[in-house]
Biopython code that builds the backbone (N, CA, C, O; Angstrom):
import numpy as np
from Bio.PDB.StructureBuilder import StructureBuilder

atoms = [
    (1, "UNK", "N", (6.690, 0.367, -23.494)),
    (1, "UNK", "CA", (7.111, 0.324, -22.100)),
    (1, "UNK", "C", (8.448, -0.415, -22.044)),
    (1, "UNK", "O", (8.626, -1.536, -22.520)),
    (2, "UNK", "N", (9.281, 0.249, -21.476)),
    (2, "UNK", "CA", (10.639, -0.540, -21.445)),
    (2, "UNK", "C", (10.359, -1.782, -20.482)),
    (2, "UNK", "O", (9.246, -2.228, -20.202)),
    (3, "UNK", "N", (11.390, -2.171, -20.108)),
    (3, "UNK", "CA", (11.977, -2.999, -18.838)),
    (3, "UNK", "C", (11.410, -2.931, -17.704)),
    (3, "UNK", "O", (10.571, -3.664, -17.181)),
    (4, "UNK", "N", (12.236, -1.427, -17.135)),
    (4, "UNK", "CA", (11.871, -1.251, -15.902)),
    (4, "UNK", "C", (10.760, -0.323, -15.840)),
    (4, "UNK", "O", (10.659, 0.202, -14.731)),
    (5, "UNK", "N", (9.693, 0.123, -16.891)),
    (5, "UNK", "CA", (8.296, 0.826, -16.428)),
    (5, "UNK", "C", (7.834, -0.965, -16.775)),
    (5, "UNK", "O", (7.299, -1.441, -15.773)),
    (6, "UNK", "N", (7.930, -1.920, -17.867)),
    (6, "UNK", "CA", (7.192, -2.816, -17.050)),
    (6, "UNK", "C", (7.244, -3.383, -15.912)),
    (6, "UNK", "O", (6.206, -3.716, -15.339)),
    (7, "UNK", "N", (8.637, -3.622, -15.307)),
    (7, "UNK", "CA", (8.514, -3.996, -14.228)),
    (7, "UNK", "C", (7.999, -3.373, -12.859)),
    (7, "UNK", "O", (7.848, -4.170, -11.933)),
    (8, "UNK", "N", (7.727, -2.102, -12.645)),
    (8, "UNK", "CA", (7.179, -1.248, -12.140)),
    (8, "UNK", "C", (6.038, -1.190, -11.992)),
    (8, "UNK", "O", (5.431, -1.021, -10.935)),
    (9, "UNK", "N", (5.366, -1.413, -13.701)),
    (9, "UNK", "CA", (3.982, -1.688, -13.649)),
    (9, "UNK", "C", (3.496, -2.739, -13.048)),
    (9, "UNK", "O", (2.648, -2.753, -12.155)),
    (10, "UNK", "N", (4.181, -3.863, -13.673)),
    (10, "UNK", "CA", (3.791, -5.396, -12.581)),
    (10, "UNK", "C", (3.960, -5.690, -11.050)),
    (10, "UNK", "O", (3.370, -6.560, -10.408)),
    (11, "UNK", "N", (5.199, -4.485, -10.442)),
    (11, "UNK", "CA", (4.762, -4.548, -9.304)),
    (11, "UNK", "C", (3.690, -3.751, -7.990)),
    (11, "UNK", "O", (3.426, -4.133, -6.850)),
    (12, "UNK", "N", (3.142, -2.167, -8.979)),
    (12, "UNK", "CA", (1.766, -1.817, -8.646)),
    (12, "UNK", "C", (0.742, -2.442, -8.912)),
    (12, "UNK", "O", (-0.217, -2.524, -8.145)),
    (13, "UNK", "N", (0.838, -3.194, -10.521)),
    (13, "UNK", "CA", (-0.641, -3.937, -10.140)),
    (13, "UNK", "C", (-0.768, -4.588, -9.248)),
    (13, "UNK", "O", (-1.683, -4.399, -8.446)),
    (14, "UNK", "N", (0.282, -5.732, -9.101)),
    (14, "UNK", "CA", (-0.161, -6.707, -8.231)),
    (14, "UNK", "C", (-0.435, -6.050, -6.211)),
    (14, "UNK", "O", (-1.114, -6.622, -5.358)),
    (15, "UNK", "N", (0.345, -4.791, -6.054)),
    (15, "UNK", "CA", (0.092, -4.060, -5.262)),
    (15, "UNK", "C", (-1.714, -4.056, -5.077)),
    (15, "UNK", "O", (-2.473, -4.534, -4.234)),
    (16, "UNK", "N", (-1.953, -3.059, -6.646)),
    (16, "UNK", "CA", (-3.271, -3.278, -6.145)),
    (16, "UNK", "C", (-4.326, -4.123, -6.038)),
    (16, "UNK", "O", (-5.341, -3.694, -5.489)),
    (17, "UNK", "N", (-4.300, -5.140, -6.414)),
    (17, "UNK", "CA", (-4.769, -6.333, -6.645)),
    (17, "UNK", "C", (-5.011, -6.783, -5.237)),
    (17, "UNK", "O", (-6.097, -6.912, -4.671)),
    (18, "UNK", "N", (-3.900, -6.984, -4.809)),
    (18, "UNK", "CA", (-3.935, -7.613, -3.299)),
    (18, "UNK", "C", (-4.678, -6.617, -2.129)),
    (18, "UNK", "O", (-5.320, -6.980, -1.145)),
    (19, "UNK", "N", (-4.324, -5.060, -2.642)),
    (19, "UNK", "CA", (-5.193, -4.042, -1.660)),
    (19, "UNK", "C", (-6.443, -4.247, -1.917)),
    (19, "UNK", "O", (-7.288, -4.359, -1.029)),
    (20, "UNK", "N", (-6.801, -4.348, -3.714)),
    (20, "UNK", "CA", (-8.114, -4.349, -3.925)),
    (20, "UNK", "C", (-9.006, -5.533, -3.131)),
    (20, "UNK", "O", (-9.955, -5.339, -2.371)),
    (21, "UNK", "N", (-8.648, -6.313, -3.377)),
    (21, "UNK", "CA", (-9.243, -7.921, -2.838)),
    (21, "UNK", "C", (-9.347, -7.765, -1.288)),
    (21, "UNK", "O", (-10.412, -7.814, -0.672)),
    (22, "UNK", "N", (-8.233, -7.590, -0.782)),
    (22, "UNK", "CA", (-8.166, -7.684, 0.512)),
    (22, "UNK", "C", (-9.475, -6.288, 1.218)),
    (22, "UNK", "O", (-10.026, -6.516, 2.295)),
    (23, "UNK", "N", (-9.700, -5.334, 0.654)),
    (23, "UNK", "CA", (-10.966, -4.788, 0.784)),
    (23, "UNK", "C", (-12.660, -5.890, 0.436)),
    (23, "UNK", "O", (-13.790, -5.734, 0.901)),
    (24, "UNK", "N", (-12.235, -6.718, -0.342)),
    (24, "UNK", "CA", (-13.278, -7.109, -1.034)),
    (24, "UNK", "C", (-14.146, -6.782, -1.797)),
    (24, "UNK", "O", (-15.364, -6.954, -1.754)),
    (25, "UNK", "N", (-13.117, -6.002, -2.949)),
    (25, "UNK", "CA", (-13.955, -4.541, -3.927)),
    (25, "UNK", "C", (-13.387, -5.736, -5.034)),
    (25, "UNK", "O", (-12.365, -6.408, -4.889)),
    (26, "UNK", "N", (-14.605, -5.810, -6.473)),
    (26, "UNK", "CA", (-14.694, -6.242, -7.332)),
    (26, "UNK", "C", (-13.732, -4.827, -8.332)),
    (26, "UNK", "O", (-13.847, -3.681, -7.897)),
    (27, "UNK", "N", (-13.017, -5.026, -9.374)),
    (27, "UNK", "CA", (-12.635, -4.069, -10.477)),
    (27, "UNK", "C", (-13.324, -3.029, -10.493)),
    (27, "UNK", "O", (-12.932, -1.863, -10.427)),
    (28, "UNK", "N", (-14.867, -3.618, -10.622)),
    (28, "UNK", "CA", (-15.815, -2.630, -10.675)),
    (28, "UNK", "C", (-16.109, -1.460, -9.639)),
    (28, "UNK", "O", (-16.402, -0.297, -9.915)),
    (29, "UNK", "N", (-16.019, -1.814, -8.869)),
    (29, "UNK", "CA", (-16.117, -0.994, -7.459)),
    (29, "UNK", "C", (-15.141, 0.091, -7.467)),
    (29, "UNK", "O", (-15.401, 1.293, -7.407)),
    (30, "UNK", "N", (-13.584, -0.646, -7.575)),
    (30, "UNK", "CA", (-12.184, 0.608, -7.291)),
    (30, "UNK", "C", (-12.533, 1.324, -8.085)),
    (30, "UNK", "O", (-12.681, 2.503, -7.764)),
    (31, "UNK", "N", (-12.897, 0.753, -9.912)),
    (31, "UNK", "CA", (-13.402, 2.099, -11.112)),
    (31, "UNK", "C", (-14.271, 2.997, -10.828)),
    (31, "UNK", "O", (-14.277, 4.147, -11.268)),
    (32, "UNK", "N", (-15.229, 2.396, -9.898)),
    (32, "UNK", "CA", (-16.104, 3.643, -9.833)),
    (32, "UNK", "C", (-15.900, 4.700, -8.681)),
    (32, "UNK", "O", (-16.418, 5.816, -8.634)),
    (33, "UNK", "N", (-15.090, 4.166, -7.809)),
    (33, "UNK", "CA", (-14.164, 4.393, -6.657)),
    (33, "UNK", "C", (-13.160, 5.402, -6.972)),
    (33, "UNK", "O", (-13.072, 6.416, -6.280)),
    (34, "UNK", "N", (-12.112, 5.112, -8.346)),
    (34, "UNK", "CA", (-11.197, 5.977, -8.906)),
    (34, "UNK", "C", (-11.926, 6.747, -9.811)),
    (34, "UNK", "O", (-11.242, 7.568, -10.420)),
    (35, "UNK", "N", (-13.141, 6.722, -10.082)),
    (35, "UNK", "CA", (-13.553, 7.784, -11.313)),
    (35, "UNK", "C", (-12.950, 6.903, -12.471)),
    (35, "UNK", "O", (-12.175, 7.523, -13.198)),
    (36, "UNK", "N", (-13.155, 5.572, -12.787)),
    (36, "UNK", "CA", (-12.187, 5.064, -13.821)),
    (36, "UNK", "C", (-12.958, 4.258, -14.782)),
    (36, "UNK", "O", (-14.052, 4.702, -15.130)),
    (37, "UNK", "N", (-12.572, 3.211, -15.230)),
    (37, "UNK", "CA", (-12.875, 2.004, -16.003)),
    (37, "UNK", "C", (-12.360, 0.607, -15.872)),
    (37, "UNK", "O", (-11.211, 0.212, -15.676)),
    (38, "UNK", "N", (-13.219, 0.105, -15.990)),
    (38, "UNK", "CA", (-12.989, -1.491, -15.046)),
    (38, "UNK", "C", (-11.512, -2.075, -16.318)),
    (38, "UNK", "O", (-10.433, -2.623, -16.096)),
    (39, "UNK", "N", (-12.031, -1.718, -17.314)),
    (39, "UNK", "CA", (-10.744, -2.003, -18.279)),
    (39, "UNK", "C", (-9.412, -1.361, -17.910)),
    (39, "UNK", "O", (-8.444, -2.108, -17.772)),
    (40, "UNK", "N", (-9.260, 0.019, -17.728)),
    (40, "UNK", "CA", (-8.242, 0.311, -16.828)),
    (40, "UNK", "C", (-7.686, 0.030, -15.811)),
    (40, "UNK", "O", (-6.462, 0.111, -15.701)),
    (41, "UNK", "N", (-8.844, -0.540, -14.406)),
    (41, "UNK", "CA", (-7.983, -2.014, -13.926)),
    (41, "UNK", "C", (-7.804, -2.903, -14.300)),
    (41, "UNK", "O", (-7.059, -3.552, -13.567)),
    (42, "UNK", "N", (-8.214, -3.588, -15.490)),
    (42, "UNK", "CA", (-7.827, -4.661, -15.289)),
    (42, "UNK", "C", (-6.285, -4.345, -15.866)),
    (42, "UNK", "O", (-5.207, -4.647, -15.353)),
    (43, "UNK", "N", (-6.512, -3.756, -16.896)),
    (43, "UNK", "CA", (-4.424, -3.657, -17.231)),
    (43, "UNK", "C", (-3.829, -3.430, -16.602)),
    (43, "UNK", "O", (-2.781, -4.070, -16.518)),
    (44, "UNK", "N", (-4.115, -2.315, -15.697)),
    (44, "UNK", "CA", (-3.428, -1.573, -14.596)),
    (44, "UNK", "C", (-2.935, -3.336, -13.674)),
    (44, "UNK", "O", (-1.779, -3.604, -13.348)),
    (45, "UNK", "N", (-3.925, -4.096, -13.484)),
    (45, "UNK", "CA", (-3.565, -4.805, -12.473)),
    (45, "UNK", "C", (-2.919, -6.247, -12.989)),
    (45, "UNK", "O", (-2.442, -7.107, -12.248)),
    (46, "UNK", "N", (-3.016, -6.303, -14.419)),
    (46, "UNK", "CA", (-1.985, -7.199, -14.986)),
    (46, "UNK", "C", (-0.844, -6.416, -15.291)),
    (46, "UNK", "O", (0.002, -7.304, -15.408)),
    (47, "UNK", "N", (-0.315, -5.455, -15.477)),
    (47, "UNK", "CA", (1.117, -4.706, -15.213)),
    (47, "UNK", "C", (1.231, -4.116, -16.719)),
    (47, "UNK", "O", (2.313, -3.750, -17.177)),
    (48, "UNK", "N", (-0.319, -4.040, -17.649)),
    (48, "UNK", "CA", (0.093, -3.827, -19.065)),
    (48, "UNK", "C", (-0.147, -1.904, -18.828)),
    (48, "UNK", "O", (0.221, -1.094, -19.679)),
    (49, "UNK", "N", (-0.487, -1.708, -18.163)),
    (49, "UNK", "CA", (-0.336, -0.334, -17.433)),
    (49, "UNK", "C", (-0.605, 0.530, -16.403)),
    (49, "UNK", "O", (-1.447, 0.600, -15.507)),
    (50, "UNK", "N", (0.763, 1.454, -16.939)),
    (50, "UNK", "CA", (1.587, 2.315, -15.960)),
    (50, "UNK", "C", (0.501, 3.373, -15.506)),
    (50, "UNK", "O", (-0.056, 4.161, -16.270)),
    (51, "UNK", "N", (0.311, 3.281, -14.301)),
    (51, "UNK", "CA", (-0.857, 4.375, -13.687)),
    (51, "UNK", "C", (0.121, 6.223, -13.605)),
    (51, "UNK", "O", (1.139, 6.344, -12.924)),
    (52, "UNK", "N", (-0.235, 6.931, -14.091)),
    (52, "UNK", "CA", (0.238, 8.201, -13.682)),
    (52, "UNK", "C", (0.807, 8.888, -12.642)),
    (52, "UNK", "O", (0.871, 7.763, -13.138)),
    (53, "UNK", "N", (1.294, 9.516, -11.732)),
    (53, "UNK", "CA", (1.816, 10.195, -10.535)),
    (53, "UNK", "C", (0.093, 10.830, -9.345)),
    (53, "UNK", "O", (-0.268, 10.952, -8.174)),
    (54, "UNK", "N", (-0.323, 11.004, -10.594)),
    (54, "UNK", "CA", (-1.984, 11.357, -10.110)),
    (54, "UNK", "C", (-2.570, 10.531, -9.659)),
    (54, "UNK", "O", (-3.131, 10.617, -8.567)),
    (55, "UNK", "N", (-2.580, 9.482, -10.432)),
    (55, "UNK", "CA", (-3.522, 8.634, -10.260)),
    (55, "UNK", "C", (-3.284, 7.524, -9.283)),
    (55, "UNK", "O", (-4.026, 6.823, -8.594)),
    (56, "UNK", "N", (-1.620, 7.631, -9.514)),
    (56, "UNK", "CA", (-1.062, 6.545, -7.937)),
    (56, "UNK", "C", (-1.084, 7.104, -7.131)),
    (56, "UNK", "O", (-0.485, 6.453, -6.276)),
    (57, "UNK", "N", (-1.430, 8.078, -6.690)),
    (57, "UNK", "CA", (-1.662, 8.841, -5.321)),
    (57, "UNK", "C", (-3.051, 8.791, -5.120)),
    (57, "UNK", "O", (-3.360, 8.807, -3.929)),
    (58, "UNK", "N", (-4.025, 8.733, -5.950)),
    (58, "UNK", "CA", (-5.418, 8.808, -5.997)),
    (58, "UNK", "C", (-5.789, 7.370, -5.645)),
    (58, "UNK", "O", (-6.690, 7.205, -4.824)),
    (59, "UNK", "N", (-5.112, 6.198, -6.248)),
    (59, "UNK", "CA", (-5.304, 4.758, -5.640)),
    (59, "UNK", "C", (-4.895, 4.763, -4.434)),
    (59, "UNK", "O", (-5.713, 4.107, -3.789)),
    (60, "UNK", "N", (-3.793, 5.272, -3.534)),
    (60, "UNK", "CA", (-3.355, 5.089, -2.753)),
    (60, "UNK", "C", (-4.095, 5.392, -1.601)),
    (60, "UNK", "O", (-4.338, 4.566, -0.721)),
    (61, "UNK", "N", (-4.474, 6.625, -1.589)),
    (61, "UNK", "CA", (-5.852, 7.402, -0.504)),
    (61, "UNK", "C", (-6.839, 6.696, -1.024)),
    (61, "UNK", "O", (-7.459, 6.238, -0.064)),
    (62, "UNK", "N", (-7.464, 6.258, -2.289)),
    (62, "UNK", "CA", (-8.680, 5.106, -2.041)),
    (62, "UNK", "C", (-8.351, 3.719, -1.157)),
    (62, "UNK", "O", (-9.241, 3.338, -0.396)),
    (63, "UNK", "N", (-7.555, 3.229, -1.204)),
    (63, "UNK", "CA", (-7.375, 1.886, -0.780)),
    (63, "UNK", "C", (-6.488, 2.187, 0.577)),
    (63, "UNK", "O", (-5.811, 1.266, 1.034)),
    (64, "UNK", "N", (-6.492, 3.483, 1.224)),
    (64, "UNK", "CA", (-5.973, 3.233, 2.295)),
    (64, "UNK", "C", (-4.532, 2.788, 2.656)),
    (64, "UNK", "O", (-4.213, 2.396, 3.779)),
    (65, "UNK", "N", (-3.480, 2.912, 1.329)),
    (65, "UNK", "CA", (-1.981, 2.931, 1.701)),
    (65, "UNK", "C", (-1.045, 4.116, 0.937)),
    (65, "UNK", "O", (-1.252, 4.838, -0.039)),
    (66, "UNK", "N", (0.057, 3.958, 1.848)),
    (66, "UNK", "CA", (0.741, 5.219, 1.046)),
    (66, "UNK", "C", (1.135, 4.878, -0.564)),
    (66, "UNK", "O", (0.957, 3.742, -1.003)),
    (67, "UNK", "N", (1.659, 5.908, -1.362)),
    (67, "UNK", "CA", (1.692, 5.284, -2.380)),
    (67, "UNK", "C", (3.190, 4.223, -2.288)),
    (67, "UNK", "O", (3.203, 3.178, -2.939)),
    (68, "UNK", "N", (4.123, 4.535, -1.619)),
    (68, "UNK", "CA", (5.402, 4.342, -1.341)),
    (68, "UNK", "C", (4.978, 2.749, -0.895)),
    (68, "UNK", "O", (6.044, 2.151, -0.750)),
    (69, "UNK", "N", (3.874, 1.866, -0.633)),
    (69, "UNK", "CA", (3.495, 0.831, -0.497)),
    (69, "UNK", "C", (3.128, 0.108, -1.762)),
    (69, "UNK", "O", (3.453, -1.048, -2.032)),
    (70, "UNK", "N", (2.321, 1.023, -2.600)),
    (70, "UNK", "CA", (2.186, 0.635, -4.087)),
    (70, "UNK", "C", (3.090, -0.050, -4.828)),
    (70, "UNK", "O", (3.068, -1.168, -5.343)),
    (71, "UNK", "N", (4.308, 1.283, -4.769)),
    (71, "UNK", "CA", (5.493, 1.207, -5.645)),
    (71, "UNK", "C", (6.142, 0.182, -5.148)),
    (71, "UNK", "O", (7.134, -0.009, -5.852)),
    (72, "UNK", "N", (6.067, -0.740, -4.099)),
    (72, "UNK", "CA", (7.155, -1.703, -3.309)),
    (72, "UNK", "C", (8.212, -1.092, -2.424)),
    (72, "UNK", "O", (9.281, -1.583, -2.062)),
    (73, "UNK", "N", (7.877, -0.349, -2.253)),
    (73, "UNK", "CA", (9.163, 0.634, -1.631)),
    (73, "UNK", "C", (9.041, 0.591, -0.033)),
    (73, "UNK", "O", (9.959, 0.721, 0.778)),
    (74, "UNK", "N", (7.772, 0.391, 0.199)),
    (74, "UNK", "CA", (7.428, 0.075, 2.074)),
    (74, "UNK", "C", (7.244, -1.567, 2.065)),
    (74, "UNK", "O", (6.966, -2.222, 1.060)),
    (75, "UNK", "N", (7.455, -2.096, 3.388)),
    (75, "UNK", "CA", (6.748, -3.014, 3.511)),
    (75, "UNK", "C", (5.127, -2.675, 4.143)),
    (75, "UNK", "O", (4.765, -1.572, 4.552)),
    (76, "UNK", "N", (4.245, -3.987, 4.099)),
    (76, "UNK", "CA", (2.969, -3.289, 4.374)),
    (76, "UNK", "C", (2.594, -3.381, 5.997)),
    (76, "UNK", "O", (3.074, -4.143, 6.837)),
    (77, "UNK", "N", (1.980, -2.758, 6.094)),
    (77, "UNK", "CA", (2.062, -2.814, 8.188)),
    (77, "UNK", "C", (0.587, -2.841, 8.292)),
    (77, "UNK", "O", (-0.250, -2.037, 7.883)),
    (78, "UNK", "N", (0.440, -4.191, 9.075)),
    (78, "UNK", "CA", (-1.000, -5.165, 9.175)),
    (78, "UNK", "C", (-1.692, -3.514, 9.534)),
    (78, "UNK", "O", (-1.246, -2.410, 9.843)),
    (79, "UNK", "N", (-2.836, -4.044, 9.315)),
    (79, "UNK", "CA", (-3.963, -2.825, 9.481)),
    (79, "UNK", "C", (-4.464, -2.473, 10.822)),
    (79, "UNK", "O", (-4.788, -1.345, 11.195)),
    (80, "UNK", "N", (-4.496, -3.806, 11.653)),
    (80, "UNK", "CA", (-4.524, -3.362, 13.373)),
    (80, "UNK", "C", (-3.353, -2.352, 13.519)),
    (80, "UNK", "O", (-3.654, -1.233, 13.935)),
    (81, "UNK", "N", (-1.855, -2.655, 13.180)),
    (81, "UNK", "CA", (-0.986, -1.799, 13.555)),
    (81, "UNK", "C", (-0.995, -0.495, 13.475)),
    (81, "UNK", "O", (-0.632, 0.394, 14.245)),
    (82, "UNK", "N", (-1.530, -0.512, 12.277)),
    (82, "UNK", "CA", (-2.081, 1.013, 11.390)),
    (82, "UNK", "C", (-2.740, 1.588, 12.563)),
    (82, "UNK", "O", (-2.423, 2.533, 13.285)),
    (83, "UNK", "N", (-3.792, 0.742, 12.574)),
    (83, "UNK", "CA", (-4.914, 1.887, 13.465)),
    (83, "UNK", "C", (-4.559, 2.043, 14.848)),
    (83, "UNK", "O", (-4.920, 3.150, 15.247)),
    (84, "UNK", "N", (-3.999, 1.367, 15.716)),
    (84, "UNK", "CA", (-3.285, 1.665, 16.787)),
    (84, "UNK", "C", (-2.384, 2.924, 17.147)),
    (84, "UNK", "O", (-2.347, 3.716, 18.088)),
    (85, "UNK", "N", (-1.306, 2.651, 15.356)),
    (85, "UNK", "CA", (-0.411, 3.920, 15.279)),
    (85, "UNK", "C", (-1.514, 5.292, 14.797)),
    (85, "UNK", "O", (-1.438, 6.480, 15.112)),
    (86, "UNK", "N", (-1.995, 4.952, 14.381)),
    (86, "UNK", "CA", (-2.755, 6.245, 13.832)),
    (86, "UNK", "C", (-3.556, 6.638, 15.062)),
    (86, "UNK", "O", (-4.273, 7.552, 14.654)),
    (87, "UNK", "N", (-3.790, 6.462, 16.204)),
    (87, "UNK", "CA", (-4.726, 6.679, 17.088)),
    (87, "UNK", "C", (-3.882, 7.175, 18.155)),
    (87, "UNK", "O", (-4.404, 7.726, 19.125)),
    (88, "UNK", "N", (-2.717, 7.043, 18.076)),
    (88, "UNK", "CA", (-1.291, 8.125, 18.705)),
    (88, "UNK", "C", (-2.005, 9.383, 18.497)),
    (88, "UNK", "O", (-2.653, 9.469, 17.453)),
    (89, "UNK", "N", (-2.004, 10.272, 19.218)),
    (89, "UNK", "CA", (-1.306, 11.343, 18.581)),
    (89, "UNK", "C", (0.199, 11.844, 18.379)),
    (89, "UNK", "O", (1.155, 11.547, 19.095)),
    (90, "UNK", "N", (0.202, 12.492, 17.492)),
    (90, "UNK", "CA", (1.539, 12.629, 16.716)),
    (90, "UNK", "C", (2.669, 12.928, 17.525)),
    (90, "UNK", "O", (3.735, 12.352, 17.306)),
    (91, "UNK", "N", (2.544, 13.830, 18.508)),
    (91, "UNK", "CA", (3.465, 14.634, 19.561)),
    (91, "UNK", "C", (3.918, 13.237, 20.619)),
    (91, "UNK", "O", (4.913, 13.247, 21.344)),
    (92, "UNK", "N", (3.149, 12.325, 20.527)),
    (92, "UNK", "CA", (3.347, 11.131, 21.117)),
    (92, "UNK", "C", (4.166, 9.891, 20.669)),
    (92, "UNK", "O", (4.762, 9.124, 21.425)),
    (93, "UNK", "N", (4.067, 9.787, 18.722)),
    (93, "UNK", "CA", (4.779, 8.892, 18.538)),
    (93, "UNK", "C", (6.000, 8.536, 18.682)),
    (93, "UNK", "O", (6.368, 7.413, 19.028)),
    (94, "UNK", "N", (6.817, 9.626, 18.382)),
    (94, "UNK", "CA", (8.465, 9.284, 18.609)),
    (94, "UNK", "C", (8.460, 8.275, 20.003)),
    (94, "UNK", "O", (9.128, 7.242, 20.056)),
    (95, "UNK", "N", (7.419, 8.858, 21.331)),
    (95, "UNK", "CA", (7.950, 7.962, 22.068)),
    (95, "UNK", "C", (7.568, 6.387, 21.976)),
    (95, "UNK", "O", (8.342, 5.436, 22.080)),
    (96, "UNK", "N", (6.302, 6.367, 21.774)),
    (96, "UNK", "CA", (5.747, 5.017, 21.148)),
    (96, "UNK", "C", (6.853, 4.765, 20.368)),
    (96, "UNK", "O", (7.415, 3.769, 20.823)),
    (97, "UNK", "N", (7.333, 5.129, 19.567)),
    (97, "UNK", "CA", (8.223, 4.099, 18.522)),
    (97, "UNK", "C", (9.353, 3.711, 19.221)),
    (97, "UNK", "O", (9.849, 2.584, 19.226)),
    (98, "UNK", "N", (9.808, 4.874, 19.917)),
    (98, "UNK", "CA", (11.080, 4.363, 20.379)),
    (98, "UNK", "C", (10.719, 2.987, 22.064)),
    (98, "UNK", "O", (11.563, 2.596, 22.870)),
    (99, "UNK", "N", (9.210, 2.628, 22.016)),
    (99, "UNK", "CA", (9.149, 1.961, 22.729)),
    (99, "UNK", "C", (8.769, 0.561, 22.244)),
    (99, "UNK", "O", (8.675, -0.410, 22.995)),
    (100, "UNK", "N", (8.606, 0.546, 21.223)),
    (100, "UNK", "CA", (8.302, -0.190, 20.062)),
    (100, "UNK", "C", (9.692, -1.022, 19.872)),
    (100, "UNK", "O", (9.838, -2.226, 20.081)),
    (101, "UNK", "N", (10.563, -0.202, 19.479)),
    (101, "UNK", "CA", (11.916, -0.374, 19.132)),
    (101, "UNK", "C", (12.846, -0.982, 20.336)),
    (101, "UNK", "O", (13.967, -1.391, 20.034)),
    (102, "UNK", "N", (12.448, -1.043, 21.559)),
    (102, "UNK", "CA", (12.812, -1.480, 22.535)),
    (102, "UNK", "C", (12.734, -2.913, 22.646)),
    (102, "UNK", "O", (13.659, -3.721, 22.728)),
    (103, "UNK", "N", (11.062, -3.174, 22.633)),
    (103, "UNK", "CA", (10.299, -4.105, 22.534)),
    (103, "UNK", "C", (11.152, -5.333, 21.743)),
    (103, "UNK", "O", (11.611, -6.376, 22.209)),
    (104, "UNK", "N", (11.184, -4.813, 20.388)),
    (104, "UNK", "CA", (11.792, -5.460, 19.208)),
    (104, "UNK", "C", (13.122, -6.087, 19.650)),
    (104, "UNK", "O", (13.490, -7.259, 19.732)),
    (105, "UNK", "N", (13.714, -4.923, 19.906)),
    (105, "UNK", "CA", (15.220, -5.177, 20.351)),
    (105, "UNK", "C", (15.288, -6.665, 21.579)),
    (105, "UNK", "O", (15.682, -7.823, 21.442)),
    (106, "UNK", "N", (14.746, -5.972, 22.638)),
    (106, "UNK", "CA", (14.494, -7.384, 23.624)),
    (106, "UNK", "C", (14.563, -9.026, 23.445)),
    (106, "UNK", "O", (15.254, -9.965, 23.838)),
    (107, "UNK", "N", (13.190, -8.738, 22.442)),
    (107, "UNK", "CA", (12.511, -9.556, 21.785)),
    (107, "UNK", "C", (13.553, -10.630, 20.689)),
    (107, "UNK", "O", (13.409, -11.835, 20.480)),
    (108, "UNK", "N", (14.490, -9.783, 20.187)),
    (108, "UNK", "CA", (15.522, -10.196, 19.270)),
    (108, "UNK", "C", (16.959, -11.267, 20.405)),
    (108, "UNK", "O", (17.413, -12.410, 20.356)),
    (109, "UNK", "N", (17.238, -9.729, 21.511)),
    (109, "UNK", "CA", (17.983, -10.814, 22.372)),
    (109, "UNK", "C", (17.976, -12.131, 23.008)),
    (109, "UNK", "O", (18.757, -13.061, 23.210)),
    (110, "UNK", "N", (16.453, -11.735, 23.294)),
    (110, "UNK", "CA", (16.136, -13.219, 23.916)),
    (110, "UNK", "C", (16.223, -14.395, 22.937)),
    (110, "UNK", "O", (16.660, -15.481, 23.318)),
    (111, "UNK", "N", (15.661, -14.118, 21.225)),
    (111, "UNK", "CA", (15.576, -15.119, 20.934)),
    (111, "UNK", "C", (17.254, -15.733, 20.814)),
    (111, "UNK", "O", (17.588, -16.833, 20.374)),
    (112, "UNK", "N", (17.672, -15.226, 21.064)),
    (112, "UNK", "CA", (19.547, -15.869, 20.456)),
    (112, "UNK", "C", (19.697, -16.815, 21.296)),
    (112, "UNK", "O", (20.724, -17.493, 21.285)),
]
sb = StructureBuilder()
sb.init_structure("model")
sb.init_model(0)
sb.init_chain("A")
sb.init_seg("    ")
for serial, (resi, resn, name, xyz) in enumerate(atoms, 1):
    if name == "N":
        sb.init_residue(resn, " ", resi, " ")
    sb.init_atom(name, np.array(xyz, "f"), 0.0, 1.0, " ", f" {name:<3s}", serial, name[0])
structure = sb.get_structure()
């Protein structure tokens, strides 16, 4: 593993680590959860390995985040928020967001 697949790796495990826990699923649980082996998390979640394109998409729909959260690439958006936004319907969000975004904005002026 070079450099940057370890560093990659170390920052999905610890991804899942924190998803895993924060469910309150033992190793054992996500393995049997992923079709896997508790030994495969555990490397997976010390960063000694690189999960597949498959299989990070397959963690991702188990544990309930995109994979683009895995990889570090999102920040994570508390789980009330989640379910609020997810309970939009879709034809609805643009305006929710852009009321969201209002909110924020306000919120920013005032504090100055």
């Amino acid at each position: 593993m070079d450099n940057l697949e370890a560093k990659l790796a170390h920052r999905i495990g610890t991804a899942v680590r924190a998803c895993r826990t924060k469910h309150g699923w033992s190793q054992a649980v996500l393995a049997e959860r992923l079709d896997s082996s508790v030994e495969y998390i555990s490397l997976m979640e010390r960063g000694q390995r690189l999960p597949s394109v498959g299989m990070l998409v397959r963690l991702a729909q188990i544990l309930g985040v995109s994979a683009g959260s895995l990889l570090g690439e999102e920040k994570a958006v508390p789980d009330q928020l989640r379910v609020l936004v997810d309970a939009v319907p879709e034809a609805a969000r643009p305006a929710v967001l852009g009321m969201l975004q209002g909110v924020v904005q306000a919120y920013r002026r005032k504090r100055r």
